[in-house]
C-alpha positions as CSV (number, residue, x, y, z in Angstrom):
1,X,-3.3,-8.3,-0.8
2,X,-0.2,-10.2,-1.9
3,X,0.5,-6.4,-4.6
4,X,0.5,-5.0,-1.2
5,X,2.5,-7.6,0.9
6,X,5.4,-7.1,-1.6
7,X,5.1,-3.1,-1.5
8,X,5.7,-2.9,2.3
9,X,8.8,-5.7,2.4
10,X,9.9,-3.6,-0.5
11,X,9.2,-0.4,0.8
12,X,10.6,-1.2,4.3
13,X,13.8,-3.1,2.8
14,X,13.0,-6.0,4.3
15,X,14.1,-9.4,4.3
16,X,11.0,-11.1,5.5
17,X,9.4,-13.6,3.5
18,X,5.6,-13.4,2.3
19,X,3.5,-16.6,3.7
20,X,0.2,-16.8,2.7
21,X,-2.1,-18.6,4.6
22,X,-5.6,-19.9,3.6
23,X,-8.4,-17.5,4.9
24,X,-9.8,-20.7,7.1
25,X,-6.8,-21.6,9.1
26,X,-6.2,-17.1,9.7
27,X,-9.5,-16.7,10.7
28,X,-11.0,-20.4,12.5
29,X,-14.5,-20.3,13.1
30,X,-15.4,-19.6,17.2
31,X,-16.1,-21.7,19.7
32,X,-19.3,-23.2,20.2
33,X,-21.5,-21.7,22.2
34,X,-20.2,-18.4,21.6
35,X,-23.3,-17.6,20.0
36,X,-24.2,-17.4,15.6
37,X,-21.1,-15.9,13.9
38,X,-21.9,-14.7,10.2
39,X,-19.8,-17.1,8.0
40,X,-18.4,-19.2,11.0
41,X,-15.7,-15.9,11.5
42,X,-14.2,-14.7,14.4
43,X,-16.3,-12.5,16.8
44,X,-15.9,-8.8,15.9
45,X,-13.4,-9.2,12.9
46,X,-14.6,-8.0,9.9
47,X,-15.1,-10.6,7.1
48,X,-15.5,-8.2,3.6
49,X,-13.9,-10.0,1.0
50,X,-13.0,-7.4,-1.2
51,X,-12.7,-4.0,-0.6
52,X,-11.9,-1.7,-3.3
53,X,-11.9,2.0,-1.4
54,X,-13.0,5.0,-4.0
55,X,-11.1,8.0,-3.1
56,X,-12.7,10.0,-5.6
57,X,-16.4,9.5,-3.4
58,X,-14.2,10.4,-0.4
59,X,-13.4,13.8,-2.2
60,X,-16.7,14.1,-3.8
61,X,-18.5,14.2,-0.5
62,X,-16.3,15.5,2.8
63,X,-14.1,17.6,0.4
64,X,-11.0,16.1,1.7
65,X,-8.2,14.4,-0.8
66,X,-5.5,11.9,0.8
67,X,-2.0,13.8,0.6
68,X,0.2,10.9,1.8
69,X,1.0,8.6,-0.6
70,X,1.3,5.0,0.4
71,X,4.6,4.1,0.3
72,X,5.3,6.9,2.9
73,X,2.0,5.3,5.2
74,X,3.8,2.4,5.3
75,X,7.1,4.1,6.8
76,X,4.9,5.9,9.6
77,X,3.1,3.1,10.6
78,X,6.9,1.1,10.5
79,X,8.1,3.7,12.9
């Protein structure tokens, strides 16, 4: 996450600063009572730890290859 942190500020020409916070105090368990919460997460947030998307799968089975590369992603979604 931080390789990817680093390509939007640079990418956007930013002058923000990268923070990294500790996955607890992002993400605090719920209240009680709010019913059983895998991992003590938030309700409805989605708590994979690693994700590592294959593209090649993607291509394999819908026949559909990604055209726009990352860098220009981050511009649109920017904008």
């Amino acid at each position: 996450m931080l390789k990817l942190a680093r390509l939007v500020v640079k990418t956007l020409d930013s002058k923000s600063k990268i923070q990294l916070v500790p996955y607890a105090k992002a993400y605090p368990p719920s209240p009680k009572g709010f019913g059983a919460i895998p991992h003590g997460g938030t309700p409805g947030f989605d708590d994979m730890r690693r994700r590592k998307p294959m593209v090649k799968k993607l291509e394999r089975f819908v026949k559909f290859r990604p055209r726009t590369p990352l860098r220009e992603i981050i511009r649109l979604t920017a904008e």
